[in-house]
N, CA, C and O atoms as a GROMACS GRO file, in nm:
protein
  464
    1UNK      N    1  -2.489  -1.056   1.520
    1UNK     CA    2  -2.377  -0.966   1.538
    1UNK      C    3  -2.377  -0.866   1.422
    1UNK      O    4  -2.415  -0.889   1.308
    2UNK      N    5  -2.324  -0.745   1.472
    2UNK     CA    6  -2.346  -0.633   1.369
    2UNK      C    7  -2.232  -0.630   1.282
    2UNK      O    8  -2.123  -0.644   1.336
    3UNK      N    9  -2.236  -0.613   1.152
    3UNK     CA   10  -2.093  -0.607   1.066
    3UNK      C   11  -2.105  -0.451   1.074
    3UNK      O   12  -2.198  -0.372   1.064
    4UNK      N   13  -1.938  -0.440   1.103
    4UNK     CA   14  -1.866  -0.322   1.080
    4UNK      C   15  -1.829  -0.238   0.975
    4UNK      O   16  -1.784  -0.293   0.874
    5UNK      N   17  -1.839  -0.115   0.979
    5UNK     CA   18  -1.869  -0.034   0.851
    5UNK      C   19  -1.744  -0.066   0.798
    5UNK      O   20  -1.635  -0.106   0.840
    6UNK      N   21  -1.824  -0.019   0.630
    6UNK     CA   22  -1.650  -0.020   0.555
    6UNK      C   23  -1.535   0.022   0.642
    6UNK      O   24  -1.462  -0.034   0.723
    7UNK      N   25  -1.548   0.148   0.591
    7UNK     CA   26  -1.498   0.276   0.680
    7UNK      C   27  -1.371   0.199   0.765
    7UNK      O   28  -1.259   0.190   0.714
    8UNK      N   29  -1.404   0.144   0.904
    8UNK     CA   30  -1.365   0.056   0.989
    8UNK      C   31  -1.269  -0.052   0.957
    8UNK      O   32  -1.154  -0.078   0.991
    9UNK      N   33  -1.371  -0.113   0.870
    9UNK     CA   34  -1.290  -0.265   0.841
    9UNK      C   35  -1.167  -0.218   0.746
    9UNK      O   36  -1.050  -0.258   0.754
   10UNK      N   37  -1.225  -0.114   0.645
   10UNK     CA   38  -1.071  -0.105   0.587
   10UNK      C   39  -0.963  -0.011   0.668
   10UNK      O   40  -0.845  -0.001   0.636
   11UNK      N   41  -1.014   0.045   0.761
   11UNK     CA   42  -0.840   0.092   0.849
   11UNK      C   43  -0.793  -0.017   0.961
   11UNK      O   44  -0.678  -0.009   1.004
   12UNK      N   45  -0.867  -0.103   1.001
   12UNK     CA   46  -0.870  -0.215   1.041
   12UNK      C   47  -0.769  -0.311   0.974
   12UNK      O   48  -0.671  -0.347   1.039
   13UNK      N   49  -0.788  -0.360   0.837
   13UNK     CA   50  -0.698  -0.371   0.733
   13UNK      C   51  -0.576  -0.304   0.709
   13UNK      O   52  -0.469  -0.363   0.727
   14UNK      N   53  -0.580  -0.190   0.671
   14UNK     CA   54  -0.473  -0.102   0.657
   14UNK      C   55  -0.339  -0.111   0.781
   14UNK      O   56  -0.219  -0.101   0.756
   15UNK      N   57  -0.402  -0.134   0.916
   15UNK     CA   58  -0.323  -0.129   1.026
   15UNK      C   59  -0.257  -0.254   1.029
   15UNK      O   60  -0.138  -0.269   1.056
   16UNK      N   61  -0.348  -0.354   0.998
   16UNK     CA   62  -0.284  -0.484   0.959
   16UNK      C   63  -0.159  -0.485   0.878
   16UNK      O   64  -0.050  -0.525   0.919
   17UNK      N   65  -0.187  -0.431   0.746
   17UNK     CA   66  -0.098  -0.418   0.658
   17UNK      C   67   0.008  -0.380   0.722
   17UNK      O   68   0.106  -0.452   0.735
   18UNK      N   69  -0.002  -0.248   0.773
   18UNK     CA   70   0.096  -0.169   0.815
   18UNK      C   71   0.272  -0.212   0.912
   18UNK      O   72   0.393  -0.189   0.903
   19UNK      N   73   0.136  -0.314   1.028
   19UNK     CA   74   0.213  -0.352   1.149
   19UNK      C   75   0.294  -0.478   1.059
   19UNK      O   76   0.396  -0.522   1.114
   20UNK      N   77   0.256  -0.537   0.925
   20UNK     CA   78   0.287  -0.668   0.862
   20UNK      C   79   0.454  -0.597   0.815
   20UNK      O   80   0.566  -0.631   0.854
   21UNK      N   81   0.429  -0.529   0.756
   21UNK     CA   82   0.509  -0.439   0.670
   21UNK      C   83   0.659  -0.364   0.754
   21UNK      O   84   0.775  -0.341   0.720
   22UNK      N   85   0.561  -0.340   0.908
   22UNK     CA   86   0.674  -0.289   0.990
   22UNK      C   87   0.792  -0.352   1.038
   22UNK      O   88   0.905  -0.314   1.069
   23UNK      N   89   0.735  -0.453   1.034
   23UNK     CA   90   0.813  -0.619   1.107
   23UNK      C   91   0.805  -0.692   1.020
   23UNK      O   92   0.724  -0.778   1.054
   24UNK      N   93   0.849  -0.713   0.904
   24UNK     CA   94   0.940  -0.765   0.800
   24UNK      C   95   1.029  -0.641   0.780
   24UNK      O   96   1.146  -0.678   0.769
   25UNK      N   97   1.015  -0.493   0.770
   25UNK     CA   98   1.116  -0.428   0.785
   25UNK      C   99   1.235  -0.409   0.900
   25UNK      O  100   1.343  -0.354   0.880
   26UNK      N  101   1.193  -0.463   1.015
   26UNK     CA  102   1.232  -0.475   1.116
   26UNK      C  103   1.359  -0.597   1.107
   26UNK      O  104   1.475  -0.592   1.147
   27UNK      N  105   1.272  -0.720   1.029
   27UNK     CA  106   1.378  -0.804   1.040
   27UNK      C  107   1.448  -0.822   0.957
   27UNK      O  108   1.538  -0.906   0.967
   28UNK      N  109   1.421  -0.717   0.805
   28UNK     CA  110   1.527  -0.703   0.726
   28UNK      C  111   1.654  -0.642   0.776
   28UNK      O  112   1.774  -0.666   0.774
   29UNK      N  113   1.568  -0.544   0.826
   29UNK     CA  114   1.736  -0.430   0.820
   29UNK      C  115   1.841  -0.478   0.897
   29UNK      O  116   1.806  -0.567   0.975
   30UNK      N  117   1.955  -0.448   0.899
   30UNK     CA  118   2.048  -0.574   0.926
   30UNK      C  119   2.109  -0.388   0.992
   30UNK      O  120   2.095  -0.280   0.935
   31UNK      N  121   2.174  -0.420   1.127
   31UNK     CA  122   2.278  -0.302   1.191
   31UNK      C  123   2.386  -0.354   1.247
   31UNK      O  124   2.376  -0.451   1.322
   32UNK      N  125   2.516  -0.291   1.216
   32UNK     CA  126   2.650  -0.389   1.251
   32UNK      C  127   2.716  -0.276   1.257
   32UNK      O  128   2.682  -0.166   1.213
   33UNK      N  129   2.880  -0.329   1.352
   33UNK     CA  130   2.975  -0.188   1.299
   33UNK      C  131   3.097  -0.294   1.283
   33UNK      O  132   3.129  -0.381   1.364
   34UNK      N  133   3.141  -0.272   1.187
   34UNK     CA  134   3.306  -0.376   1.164
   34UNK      C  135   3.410  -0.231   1.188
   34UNK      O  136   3.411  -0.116   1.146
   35UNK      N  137   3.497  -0.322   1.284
   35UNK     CA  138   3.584  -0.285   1.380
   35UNK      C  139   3.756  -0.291   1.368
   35UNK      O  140   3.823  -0.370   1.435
   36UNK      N  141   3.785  -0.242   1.319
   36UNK     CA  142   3.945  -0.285   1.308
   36UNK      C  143   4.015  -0.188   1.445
   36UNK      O  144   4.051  -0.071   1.442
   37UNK      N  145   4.019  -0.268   1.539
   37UNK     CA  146   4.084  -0.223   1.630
   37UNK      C  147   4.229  -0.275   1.629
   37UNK      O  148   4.309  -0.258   1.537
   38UNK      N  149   4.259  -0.364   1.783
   38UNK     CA  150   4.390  -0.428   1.790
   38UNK      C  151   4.281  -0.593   1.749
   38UNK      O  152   4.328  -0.661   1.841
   39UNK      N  153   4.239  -0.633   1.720
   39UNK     CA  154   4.164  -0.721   1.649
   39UNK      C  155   4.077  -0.678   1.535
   39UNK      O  156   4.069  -0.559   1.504
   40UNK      N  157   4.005  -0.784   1.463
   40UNK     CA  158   3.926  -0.710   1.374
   40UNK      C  159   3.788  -0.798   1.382
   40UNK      O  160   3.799  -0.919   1.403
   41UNK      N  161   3.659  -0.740   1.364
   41UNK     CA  162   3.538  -0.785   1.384
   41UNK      C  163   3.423  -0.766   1.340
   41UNK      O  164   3.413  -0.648   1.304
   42UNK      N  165   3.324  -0.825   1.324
   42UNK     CA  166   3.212  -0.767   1.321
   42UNK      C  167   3.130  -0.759   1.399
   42UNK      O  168   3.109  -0.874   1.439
   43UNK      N  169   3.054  -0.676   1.461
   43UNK     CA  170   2.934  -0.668   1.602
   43UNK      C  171   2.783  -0.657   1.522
   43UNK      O  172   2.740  -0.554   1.470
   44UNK      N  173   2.718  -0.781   1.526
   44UNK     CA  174   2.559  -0.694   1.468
   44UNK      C  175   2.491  -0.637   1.592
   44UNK      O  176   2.484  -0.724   1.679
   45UNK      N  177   2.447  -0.539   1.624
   45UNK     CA  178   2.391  -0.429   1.721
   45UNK      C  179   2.245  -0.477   1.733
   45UNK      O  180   2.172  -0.484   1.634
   46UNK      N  181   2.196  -0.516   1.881
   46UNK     CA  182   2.070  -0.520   1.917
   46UNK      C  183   2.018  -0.361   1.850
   46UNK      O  184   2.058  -0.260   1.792
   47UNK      N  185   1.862  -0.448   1.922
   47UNK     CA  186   1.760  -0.293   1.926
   47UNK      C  187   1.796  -0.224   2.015
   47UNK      O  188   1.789  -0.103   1.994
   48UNK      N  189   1.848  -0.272   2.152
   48UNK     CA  190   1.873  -0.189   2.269
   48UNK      C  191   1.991  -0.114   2.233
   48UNK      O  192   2.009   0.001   2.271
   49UNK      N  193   2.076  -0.181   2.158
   49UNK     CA  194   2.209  -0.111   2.146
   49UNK      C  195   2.211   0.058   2.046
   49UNK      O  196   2.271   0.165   2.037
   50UNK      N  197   2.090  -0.028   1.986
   50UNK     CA  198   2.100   0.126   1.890
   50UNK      C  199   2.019   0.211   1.937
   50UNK      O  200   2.028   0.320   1.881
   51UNK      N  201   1.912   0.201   2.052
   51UNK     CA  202   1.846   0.291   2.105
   51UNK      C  203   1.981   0.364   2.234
   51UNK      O  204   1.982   0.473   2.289
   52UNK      N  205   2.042   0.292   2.240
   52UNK     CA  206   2.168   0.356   2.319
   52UNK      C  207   2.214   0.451   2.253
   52UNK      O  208   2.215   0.565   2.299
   53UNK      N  209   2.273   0.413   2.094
   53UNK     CA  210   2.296   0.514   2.047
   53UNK      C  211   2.243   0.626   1.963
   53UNK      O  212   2.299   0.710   1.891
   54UNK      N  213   2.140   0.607   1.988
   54UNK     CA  214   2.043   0.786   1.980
   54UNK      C  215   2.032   0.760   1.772
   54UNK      O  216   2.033   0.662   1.696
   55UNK      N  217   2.021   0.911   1.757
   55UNK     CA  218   2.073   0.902   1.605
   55UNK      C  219   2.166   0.846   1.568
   55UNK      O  220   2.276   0.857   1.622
   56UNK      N  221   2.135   0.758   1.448
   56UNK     CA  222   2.302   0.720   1.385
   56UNK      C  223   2.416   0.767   1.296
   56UNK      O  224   2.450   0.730   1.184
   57UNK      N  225   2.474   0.873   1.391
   57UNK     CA  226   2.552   0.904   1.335
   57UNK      C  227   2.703   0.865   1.350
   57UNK      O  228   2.716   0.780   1.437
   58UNK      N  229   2.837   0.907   1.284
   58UNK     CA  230   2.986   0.888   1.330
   58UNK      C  231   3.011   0.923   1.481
   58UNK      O  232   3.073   0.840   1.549
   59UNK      N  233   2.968   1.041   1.541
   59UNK     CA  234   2.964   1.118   1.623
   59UNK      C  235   2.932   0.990   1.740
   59UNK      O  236   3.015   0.981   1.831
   60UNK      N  237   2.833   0.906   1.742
   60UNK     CA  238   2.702   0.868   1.839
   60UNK      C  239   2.779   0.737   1.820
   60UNK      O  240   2.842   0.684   1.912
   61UNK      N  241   2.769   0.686   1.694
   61UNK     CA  242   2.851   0.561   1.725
   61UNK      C  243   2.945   0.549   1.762
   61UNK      O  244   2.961   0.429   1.782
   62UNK      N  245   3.052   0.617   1.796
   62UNK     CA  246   3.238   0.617   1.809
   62UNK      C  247   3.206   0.637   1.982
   62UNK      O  248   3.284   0.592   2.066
   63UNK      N  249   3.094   0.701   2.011
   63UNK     CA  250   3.083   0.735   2.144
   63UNK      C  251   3.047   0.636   2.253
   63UNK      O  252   3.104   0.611   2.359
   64UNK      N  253   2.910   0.576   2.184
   64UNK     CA  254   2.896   0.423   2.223
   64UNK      C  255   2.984   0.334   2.209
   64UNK      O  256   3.017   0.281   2.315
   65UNK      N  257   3.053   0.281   2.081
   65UNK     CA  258   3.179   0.202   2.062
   65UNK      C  259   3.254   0.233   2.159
   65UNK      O  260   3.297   0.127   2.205
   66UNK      N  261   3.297   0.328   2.221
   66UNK     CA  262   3.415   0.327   2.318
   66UNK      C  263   3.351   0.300   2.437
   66UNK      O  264   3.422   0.233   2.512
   67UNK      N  265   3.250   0.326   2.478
   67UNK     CA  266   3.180   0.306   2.653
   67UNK      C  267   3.160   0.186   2.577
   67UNK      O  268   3.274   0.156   2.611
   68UNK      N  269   3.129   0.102   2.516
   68UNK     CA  270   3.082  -0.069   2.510
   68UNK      C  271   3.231  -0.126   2.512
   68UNK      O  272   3.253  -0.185   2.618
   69UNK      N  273   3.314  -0.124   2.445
   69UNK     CA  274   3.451  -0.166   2.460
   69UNK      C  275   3.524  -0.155   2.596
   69UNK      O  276   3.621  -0.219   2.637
   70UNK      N  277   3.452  -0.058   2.654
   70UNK     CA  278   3.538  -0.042   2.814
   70UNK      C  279   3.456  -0.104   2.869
   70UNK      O  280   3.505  -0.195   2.936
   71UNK      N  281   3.302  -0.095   2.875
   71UNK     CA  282   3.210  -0.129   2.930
   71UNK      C  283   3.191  -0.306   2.960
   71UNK      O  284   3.211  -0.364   3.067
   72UNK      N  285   3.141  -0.374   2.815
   72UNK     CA  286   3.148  -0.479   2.816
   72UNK      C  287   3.259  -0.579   2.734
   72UNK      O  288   3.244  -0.701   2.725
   73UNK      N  289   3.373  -0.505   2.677
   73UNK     CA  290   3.493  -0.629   2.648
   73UNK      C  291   3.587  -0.580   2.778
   73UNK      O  292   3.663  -0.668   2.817
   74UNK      N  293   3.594  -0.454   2.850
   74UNK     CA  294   3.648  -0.482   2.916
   74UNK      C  295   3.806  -0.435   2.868
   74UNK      O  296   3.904  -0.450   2.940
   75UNK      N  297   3.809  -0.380   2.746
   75UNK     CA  298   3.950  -0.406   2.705
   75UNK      C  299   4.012  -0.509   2.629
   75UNK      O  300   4.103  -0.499   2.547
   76UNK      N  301   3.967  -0.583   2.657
   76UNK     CA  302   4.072  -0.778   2.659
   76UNK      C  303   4.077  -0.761   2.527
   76UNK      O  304   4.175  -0.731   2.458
   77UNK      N  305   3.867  -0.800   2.469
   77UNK     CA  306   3.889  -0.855   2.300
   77UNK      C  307   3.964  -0.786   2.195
   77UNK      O  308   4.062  -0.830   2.134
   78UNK      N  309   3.892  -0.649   2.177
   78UNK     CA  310   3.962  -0.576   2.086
   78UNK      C  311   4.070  -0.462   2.162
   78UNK      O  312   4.104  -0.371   2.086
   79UNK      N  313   4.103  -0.458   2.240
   79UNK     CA  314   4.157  -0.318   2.324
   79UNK      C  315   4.107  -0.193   2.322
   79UNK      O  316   3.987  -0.171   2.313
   80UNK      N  317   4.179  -0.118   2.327
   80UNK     CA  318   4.091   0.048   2.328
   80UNK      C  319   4.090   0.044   2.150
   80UNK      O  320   4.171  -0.004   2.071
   81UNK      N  321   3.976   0.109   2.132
   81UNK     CA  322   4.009   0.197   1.994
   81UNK      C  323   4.092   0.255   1.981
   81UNK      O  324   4.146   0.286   2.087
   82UNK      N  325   4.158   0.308   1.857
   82UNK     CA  326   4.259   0.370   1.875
   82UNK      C  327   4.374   0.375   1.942
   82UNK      O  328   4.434   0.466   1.999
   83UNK      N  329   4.405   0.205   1.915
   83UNK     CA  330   4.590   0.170   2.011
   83UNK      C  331   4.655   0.198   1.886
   83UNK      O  332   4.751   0.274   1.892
   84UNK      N  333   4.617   0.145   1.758
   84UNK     CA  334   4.733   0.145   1.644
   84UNK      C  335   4.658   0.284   1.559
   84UNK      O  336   4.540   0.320   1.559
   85UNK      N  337   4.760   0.333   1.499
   85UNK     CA  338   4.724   0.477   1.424
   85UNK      C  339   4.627   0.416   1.330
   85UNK      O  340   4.585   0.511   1.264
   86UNK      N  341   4.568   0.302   1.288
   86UNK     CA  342   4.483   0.314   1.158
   86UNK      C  343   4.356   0.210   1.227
   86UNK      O  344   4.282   0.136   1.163
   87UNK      N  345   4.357   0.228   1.353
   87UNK     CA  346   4.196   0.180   1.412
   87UNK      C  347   4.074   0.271   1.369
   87UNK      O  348   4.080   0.392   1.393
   88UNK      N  349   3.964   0.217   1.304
   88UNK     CA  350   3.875   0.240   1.236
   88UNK      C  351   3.757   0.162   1.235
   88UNK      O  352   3.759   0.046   1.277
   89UNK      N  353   3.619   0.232   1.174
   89UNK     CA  354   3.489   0.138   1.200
   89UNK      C  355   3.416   0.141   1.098
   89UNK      O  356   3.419   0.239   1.024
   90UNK      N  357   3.361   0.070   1.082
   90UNK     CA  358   3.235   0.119   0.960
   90UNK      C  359   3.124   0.085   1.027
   90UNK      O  360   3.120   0.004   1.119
   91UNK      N  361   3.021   0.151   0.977
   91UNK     CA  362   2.848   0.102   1.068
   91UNK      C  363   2.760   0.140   0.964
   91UNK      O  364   2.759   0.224   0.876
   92UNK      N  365   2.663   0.021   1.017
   92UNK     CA  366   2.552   0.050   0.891
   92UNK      C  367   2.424  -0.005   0.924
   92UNK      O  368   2.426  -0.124   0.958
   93UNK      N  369   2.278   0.069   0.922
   93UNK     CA  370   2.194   0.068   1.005
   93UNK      C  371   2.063   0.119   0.900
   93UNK      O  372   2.000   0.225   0.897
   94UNK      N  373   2.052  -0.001   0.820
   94UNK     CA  374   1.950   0.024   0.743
   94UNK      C  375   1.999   0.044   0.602
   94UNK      O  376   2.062  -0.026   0.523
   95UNK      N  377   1.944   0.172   0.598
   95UNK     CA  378   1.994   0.275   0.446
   95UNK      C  379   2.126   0.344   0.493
   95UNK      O  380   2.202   0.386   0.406
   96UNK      N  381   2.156   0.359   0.625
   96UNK     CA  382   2.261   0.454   0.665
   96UNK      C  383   2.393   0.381   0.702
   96UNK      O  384   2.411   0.302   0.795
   97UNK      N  385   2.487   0.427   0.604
   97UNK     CA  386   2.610   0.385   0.614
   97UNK      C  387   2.722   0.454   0.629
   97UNK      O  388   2.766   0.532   0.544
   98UNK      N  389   2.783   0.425   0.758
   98UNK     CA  390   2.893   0.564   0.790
   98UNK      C  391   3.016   0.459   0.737
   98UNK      O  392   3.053   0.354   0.789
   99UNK      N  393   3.067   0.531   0.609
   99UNK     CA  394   3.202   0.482   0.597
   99UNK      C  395   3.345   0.468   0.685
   99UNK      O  396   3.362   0.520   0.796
  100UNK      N  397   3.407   0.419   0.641
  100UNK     CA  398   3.548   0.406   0.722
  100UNK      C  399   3.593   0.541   0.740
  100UNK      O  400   3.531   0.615   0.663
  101UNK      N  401   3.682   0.605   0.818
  101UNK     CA  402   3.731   0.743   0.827
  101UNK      C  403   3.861   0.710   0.743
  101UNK      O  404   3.913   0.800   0.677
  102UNK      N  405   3.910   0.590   0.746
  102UNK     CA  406   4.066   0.618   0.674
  102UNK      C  407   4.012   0.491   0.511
  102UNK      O  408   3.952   0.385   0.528
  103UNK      N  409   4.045   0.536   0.404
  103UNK     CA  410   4.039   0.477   0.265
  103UNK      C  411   4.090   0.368   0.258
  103UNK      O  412   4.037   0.272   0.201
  104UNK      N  413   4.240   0.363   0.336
  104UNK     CA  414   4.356   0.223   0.369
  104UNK      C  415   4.288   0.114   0.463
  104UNK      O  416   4.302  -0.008   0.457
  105UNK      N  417   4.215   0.183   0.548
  105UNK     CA  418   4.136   0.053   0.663
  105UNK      C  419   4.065   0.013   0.521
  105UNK      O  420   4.112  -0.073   0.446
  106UNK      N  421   3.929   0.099   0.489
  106UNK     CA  422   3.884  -0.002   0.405
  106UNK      C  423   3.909  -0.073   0.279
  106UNK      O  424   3.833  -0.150   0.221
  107UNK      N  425   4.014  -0.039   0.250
  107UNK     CA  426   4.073  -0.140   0.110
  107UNK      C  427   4.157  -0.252   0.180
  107UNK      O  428   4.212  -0.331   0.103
  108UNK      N  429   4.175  -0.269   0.311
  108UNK     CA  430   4.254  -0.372   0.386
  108UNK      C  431   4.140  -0.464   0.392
  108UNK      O  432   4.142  -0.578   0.345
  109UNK      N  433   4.018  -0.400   0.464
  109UNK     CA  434   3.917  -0.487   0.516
  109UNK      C  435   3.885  -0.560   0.395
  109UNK      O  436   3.882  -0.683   0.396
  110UNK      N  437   3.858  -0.482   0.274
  110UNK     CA  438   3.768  -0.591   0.186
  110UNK      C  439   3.814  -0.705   0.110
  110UNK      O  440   3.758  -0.799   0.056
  111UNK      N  441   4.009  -0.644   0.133
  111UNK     CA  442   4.080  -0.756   0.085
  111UNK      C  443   4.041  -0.862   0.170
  111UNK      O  444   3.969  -0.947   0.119
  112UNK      N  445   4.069  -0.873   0.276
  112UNK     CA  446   4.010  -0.949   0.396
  112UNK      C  447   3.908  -1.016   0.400
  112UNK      O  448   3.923  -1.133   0.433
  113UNK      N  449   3.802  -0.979   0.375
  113UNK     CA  450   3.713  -0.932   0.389
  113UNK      C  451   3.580  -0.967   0.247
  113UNK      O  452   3.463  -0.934   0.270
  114UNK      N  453   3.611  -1.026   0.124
  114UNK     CA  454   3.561  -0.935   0.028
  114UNK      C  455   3.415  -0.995  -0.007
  114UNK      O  456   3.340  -0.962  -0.099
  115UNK      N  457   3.399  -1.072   0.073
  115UNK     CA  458   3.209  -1.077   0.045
  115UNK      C  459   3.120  -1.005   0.173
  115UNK      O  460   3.006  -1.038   0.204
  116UNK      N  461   3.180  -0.926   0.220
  116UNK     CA  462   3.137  -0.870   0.380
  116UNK      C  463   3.074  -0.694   0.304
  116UNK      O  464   3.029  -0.607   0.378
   0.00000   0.00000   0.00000
């Protein structure tokens, strides 16, 4: 059998590396959105869920959050977003972290909250 040129074997290697590297990043990154609706929660977000929501932005997530809340709670668990004036979310998807919109949700939550 013929051995394969450098050349080869080391992008051969390299791809190895690569795909190793991709998927331990994969199963680091941790994506969630904590929820203070008429309940309070945390959701960690499939892969499918975040390919639902496109880029991650405030915009994309608040948009999905509301079609999944009607969609699949249905209402019941947390109710609509936005029943009490200080319903709020935080999400975070890697390096990207969209803060709370109101300062008071999140100094409630972490009291709550404070190893989260």
């Amino acid at each position: 059998m013929a051995k394969a040129p450098p050349i080869a074997t080391g992008r051969l290697t390299l791809l190895r590396l690569f795909s190793t590297l991709l998927a331990i990043t994969l199963i680091i990154m941790r994506a969630y959105i904590d929820i203070k609706g008429v309940a309070i929660d945390r959701h960690e977000l499939t892969d499918s869920e975040l390919q639902e929501i496109g880029e991650f932005t405030r915009e994309n997530v608040l948009r999905w959050l509301k079609a999944w809340l009607r969609k699949d709670c249905n209402g019941v668990f947390w109710g609509a977003l936005n029943y009490f004036d200080d319903d709020d979310f935080h999400a975070v998807c890697g390096d990207i972290d969209i803060p709370w919109a109101n300062e008071d949700t999140k100094r409630k939550w972490d009291e709550r909250f404070p190893n989260c």
